[in-house]
C-alpha distance (Angstrom), angle and dihedral (degrees) to the residues before:
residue distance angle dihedral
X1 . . .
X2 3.69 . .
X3 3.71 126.8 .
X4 3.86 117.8 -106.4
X5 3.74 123.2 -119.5
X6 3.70 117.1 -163.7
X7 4.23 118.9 -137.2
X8 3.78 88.7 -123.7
X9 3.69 122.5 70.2
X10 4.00 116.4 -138.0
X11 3.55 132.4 -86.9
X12 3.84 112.4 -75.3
X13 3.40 108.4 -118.5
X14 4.58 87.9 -152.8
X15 3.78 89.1 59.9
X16 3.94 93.0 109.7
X17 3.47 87.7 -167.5
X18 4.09 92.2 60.1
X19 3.43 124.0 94.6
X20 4.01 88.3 -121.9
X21 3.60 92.6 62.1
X22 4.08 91.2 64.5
X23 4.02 89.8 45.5
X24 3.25 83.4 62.5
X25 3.86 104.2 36.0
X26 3.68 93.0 40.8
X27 3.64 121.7 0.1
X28 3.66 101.5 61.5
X29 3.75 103.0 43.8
X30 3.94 85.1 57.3
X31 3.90 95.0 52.7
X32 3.83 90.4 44.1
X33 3.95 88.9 49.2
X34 3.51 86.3 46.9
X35 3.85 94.5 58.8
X36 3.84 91.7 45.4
X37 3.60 87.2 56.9
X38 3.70 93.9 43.6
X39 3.78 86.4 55.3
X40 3.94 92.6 41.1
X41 3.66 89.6 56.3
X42 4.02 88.5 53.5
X43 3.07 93.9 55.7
X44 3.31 100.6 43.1
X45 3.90 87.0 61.7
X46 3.73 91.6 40.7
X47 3.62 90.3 60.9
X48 4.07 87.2 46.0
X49 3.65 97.4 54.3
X50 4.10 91.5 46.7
X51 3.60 97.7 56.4
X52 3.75 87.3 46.0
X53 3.90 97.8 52.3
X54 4.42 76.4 39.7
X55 3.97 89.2 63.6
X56 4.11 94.7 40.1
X57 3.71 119.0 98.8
X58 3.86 117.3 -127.8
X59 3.02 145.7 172.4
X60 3.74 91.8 -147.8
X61 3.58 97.7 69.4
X62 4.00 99.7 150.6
X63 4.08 80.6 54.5
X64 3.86 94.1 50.2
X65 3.92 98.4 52.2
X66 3.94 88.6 36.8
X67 4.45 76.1 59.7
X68 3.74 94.5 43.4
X69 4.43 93.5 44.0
X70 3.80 79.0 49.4
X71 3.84 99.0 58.4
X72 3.67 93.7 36.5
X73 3.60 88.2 67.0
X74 3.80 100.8 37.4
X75 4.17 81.9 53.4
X76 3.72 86.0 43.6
X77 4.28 89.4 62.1
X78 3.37 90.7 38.8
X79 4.09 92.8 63.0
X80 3.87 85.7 40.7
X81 4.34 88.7 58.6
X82 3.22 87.4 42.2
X83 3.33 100.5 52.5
X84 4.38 86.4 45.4
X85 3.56 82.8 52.7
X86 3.52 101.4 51.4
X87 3.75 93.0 45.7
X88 3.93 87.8 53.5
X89 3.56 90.0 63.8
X90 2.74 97.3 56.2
X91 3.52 105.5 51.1
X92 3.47 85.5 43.4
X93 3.75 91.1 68.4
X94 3.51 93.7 39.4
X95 4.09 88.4 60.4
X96 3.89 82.8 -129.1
X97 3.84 117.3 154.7
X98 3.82 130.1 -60.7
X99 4.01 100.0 -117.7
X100 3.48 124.3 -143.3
X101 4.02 125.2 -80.3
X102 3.86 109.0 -107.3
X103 4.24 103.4 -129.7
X104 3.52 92.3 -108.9
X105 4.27 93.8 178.5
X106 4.43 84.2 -94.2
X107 3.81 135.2 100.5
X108 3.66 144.9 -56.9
X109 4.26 96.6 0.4
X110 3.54 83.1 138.5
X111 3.27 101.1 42.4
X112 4.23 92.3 48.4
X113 4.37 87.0 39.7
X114 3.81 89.9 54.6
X115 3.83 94.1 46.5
X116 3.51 85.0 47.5
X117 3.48 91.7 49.8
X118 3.92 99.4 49.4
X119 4.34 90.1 48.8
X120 3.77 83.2 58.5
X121 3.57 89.6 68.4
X122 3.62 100.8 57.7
X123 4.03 90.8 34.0
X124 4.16 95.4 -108.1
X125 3.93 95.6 116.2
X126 4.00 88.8 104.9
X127 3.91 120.8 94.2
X128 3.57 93.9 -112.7
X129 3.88 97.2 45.6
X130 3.59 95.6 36.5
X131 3.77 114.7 108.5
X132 3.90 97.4 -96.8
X133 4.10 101.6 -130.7
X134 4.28 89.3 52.6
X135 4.01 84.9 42.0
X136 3.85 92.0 60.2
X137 3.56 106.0 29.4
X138 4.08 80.8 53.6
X139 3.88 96.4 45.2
X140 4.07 88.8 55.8
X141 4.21 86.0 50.7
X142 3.84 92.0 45.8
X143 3.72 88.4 49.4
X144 3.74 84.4 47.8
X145 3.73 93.7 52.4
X146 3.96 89.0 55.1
X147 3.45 92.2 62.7
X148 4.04 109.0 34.1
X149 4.06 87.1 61.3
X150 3.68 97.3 63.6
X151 3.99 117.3 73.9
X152 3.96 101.6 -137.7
X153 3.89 99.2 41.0
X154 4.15 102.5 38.5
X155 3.95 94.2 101.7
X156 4.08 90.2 42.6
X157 3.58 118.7 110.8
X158 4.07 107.9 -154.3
X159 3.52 92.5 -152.2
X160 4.19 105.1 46.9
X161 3.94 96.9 92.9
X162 3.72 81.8 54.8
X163 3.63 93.7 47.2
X164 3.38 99.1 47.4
X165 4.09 98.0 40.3
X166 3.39 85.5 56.8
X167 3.63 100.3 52.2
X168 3.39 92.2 47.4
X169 3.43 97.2 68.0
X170 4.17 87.9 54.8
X171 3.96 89.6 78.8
X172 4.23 105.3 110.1
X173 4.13 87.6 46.4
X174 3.92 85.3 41.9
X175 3.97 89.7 46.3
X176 3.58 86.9 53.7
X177 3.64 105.1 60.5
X178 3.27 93.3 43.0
X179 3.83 88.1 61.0
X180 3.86 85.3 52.7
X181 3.12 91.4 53.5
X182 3.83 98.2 57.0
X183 3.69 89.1 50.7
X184 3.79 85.4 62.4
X185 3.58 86.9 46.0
X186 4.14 91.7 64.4
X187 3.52 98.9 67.3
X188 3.66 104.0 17.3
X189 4.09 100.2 145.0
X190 3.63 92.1 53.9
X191 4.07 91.8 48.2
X192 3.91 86.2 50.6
X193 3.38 94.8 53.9
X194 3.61 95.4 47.4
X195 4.11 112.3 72.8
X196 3.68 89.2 -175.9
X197 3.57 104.8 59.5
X198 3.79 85.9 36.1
X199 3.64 85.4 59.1
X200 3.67 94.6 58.8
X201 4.07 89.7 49.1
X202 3.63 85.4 58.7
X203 3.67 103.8 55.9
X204 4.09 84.3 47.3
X205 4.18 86.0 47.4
X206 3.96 100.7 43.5
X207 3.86 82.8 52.8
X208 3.23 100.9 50.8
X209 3.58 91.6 50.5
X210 3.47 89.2 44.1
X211 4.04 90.1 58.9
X212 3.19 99.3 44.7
X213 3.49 87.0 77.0
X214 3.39 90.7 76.8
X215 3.48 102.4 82.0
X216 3.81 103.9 79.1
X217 3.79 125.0 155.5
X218 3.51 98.8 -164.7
X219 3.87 86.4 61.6
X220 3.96 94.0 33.5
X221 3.57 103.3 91.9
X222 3.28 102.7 128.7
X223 3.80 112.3 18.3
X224 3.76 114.2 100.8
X225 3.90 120.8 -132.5
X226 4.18 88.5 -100.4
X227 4.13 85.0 67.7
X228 3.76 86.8 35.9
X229 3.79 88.7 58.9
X230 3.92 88.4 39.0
X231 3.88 91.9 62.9
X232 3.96 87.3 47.5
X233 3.78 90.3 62.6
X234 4.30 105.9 128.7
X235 3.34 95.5 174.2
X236 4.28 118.4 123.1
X237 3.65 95.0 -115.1
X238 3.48 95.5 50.9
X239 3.93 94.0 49.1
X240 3.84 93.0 45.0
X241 3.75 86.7 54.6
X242 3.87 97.5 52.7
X243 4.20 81.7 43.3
X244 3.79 88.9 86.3
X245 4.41 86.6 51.1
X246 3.38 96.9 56.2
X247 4.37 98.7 98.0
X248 3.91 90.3 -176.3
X249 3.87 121.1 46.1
X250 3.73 117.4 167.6
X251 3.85 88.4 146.8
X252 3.54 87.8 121.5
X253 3.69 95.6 55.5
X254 3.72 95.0 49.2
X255 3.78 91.4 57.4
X256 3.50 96.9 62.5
X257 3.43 95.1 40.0
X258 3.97 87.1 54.3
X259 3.94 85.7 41.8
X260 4.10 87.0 49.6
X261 3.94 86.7 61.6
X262 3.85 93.8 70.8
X263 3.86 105.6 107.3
X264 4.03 91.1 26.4
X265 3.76 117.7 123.9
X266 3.26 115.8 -87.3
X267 3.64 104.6 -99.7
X268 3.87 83.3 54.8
X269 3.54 87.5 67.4
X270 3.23 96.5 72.0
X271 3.82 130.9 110.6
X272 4.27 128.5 -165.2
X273 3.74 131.0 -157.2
X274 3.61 117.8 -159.1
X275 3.74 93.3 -152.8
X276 3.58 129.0 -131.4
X277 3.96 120.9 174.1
X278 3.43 123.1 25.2
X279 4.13 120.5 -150.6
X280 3.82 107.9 42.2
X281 3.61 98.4 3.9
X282 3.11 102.7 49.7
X283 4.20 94.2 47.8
X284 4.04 82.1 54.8
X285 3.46 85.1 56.5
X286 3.66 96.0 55.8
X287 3.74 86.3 45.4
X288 3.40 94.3 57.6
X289 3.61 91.5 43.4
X290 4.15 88.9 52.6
X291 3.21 87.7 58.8
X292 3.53 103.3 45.9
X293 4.09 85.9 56.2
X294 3.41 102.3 28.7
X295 3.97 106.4 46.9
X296 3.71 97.5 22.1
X297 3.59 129.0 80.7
X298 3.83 93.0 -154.2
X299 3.41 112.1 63.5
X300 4.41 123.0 51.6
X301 4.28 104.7 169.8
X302 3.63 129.6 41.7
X303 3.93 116.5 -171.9
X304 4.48 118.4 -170.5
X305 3.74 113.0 -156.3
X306 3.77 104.9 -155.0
X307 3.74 129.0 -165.4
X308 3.77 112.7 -97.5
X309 4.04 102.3 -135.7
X310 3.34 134.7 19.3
X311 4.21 113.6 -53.7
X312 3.72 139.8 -177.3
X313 3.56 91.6 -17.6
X314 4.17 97.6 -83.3
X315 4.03 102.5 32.6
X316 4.13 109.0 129.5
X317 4.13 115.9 -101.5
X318 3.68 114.4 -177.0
X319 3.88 95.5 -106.7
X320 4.21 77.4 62.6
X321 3.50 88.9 55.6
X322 3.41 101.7 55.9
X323 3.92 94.7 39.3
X324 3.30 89.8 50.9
X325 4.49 93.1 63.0
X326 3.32 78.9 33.0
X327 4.35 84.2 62.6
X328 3.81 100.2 36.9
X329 4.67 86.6 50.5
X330 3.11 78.3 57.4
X331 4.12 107.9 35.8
X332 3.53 98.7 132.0
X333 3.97 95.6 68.9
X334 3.56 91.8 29.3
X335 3.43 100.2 54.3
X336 3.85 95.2 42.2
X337 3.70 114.4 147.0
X338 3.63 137.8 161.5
X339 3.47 86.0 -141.2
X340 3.84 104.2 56.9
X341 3.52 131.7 15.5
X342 3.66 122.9 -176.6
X343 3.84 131.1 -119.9
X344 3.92 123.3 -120.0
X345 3.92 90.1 -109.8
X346 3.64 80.1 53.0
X347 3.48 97.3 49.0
X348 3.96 84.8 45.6
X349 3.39 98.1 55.9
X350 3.88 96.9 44.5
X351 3.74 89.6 55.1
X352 3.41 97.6 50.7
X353 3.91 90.3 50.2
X354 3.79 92.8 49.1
X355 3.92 91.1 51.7
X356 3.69 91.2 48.4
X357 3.92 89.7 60.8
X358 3.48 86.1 38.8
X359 4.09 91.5 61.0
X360 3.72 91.0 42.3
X361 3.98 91.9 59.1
X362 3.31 95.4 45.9
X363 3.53 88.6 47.5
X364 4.13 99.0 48.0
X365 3.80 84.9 -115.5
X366 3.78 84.5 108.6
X367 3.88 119.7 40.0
X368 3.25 154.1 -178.7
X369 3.82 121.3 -154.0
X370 3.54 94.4 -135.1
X371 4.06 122.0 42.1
X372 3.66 109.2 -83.1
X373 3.48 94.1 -115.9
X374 3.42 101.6 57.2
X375 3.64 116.3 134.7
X376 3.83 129.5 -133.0
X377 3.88 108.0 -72.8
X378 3.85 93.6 19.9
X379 3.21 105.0 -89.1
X380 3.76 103.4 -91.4
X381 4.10 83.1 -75.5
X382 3.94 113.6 143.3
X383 3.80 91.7 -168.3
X384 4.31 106.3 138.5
X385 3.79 91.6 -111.4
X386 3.98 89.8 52.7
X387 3.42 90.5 48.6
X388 3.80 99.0 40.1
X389 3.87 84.1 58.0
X390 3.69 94.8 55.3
X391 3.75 88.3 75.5
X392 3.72 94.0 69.8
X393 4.08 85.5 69.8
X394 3.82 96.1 45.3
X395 3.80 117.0 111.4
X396 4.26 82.9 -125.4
X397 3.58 127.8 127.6
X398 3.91 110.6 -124.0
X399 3.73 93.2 -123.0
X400 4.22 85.4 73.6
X401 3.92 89.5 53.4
X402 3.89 96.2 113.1
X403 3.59 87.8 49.4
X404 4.04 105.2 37.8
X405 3.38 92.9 30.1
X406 3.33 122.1 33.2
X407 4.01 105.3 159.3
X408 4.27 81.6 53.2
X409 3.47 92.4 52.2
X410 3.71 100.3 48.6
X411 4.28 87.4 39.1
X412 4.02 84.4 62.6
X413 3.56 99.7 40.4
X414 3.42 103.4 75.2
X415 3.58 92.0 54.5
X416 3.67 132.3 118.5
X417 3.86 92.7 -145.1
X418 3.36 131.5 -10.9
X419 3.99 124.8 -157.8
X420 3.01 128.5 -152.3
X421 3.98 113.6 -155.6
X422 3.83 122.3 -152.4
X423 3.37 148.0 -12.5
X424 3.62 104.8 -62.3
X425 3.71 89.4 57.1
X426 3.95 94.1 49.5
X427 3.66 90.5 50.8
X428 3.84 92.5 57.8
X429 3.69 89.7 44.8
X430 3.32 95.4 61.9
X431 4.07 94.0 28.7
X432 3.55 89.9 -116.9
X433 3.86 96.8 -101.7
X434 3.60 124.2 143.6
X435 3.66 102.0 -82.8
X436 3.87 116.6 177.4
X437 3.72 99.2 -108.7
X438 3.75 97.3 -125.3
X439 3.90 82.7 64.5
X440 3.90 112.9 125.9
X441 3.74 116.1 -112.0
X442 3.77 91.0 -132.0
X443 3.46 79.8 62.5
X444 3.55 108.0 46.5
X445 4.08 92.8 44.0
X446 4.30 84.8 70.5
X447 3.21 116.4 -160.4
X448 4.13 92.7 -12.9
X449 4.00 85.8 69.8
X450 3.67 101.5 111.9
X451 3.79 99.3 6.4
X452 4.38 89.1 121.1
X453 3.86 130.4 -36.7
X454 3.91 112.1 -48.8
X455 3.45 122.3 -170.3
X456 3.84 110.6 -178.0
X457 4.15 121.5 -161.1
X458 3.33 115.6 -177.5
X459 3.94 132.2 152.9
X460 3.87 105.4 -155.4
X461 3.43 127.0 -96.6
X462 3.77 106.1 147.7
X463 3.90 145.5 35.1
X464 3.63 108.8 -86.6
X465 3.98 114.5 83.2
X466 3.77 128.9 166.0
X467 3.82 140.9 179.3
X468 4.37 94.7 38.3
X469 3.75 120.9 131.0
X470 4.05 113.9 -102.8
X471 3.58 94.5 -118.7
X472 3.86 100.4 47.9
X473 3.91 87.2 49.1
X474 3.67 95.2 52.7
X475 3.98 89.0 42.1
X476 3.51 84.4 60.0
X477 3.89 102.2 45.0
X478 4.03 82.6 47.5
X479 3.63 90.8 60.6
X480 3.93 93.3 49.5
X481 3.38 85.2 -121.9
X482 4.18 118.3 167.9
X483 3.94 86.4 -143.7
X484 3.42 93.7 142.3
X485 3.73 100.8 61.0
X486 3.66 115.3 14.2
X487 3.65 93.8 82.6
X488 4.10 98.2 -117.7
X489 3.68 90.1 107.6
X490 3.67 125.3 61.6
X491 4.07 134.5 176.2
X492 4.37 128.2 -157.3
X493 3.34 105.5 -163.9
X494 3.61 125.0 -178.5
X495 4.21 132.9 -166.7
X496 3.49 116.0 178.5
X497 3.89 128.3 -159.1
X498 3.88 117.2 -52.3
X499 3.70 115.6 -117.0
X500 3.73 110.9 -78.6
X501 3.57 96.3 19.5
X502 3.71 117.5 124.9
X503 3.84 123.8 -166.4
């Protein structure tokens, strides 16, 4: 099967005007800084800890300098990342070639290396000729690469402490929905039975979902944790006023296409997210997934396909996964504030939410698509749901899953909706080329349109937009609005299956 090539070339990456041209400029030298700090800080406590077990008497002094060898050399590949980093920014600013992935024993250095290869022919292999969507997705491996060659920081993710600081300061948002959720929980035969009011649940669900989107750290470089907290807001009021920014709504067709799976076979009752952010996106995902299976009739399985290394900063890895039930057990420490402290119906209702997911994993109701143990890069495993998962970290357009990806393709295709969280995701749907934004999504998903039930929720965050009325696009470019990458605007777009197409 051939490869598809879209009408529309990318986005160019000199157009200071374009929102790649900053990513470059300015977004990416503050993540990388961020790591070397990260890894500054660790060492920094490294160095701490040694010359305290240094100034201990023991009796196990073979043990202790075996310890203090040890942490020399874990310091000694931190410097050497370090140094790797800093020299990346700085050819990074200089617009000087993309080198070559070392093989560190991990996915797709072939498949970035021959990319690379190919833009060095027509004199794009630099990072600000580069097509932007390969640039990033390759920037997140190379950082990758850094890491997995050392022996004492392979299995660290540079970006958890971040992650998890972050979510952490989510709790009195994350206190109320669970409360909502218990009040759902008091009458929950009747709200089964009743595909009306269940209707109006979903709208309130597929929003929230939608929203919680909004919190990304790769993109969060300069919001403070009061507009953090702002874009966390689940209240009614709020929602209805971010109704009338939503450009794309085809909620209303995805509920009775999720209502149409009632009677299905089982394993059509199934729904997938292709996660995006972990922390507070990725618990309103599982919200919106408890609902789907708990107060719905239609739908019996839910499956999460996480990234398998570290990934735009904040995207879920299945180490984030588990810390993050490993957070709400434990909500009452984790969520510690001076600022907000739950009540004991609260606390209730939070626990009995938590062991509900907790009975659904250990049932298979709940899933991930790789063991939840997995470690960063895989593990080395060639099992087909490892391996289906790698494609999540390839540079490739979704539209080339069948061919790049087979064991994806065919782990999506039995679905009975697939969802596609966030804006990374959208961008490789529609290959992140300059689409005029009137396009139809049908048209922009290439040959994926049609392939099983997509469902697409995305607040934006970059240039590429699809599926928006002509006029209401050029209202907005009148107004000099950034609405297609400050996050204020959001599309859900839905395709169902083609005509003749049987999943």
């Amino acid at each position: 099967m051939s490869i598809f090539t879209a009408p529309h070339p990318p986005y160019d990456p000199t157009d200071k005007s374009g929102f790649s041209y900053e990513t470059v400029v300015k977004r990416w030298p503050i993540i990388i800084t961020g790591v070397i700090d990260t890894l500054h800080q660790a060492c920094h406590q490294l160095s701490l800890q040694s010359n305290l077990n240094a100034g201990t008497d023991s009796s196990a002094e073979v043990s202790n300098v075996d310890v203090q060898e040890s942490t020399r050399k874990k310091i000694k590949e931190a410097t050497g990342i370090i140094e790797k980093l800093s020299k990346l920014k700085y050819e990074m600013a200089r617009d000087k070639p993309l080198v070559l992935i070392p093989d560190d024993g991990e996915p797709h250095v072939d498949t970035y290396n021959s990319e690379l290869a190919a833009l060095a022919k027509d004199s794009r292999d630099t990072w600000f000729t580069a097509p932007w969507l390969f640039a990033e997705c390759y920037l997140y491996r190379l950082l990758r690469s850094f890491f997995v060659q050392t022996d004492h920081w392979a299995s660290i993710d540079p970006f958890q402490e971040q992650k998890m600081k972050t979510f952490a300061q989510s709790g009195k948002a994350i206190y109320q929905i669970a409360t909502t959720m218990h009040e759902l929980e008091v009458d929950r035969a009747a709200l089964r039975a009743d595909p009306e009011k269940l209707g109006v649940l979903f709208n309130e669900m597929i929003q929230m979902c939608l929203w919680g989107n909004a919190t990304d750290l790769s993109l969060l470089t300069h919001l403070s944790q009061e507009d953090i907290a702002h874009l966390q807001s689940v209240g009614k009021e709020a929602r209805a006023a971010r109704s009338k920014f939503i450009l794309r709504g085809d909620e209303d067709a995805v509920w009775a296409h999720i209502k149409g799976l009632e009677g299905k076979e089982e394993a059509q009752k199934r729904v997938d997210f292709v996660l995006d952010n972990s922390g507070f996106e990725l618990f309103t995902d599982l919200v919106f997934a408890d609902f789907l299976v708990t107060y719905t009739p239609y739908v019996t399985k839910v499956v999460f396909h996480p990234k398998l290394i570290p990934w735009f900063v904040s995207d879920v890895t299945p180490p984030d996964f588990k810390t993050t039930f490993d957070a709400l057990e434990d909500a009452s420490s984790f969520f510690s504030s001076p600022t907000f402290s739950p009540s004991d119906s609260e606390t209730t209702h939070m626990h009995t939410m938590v062991s509900r997911w907790q009975s659904y994993l250990a049932s298979g109701v709940f899933s991930l698509s790789v063991p939840v143990e997995t470690p960063l890069g895989g593990g080395g495993k060639d099992d087909e749901e490892v391996k289906a998962a790698e494609f999540w970290t390839s540079p490739y357009p979704y539209w080339d899953m069948r061919t790049r990806s087979p064991g994806a393709f065919e782990s999506l295709r039995g679905s009975g909706l697939v969802i596609f969280k966030g804006d990374l995701n959208y961008r490789k749907l529609t290959g992140d080329v300059a689409w005029p934004a009137w396009t139809s999504f049908n048209e922009a998903l290439g040959p994926l349109a049609g392939s099983f039930p997509l469902l697409s929720l995305r607040t934006n965050k970059a240039d590429v937009v699809v599926g928006v009325e002509k006029a209401v696009a050029e209202r907005l470019d009148a107004r000099g609005e950034k609405w297609r990458v400050d996050g204020r605007y959001a599309l859900i777009s839905f395709l169902g299956l083609s005509a003749g197409v049987t999943n």
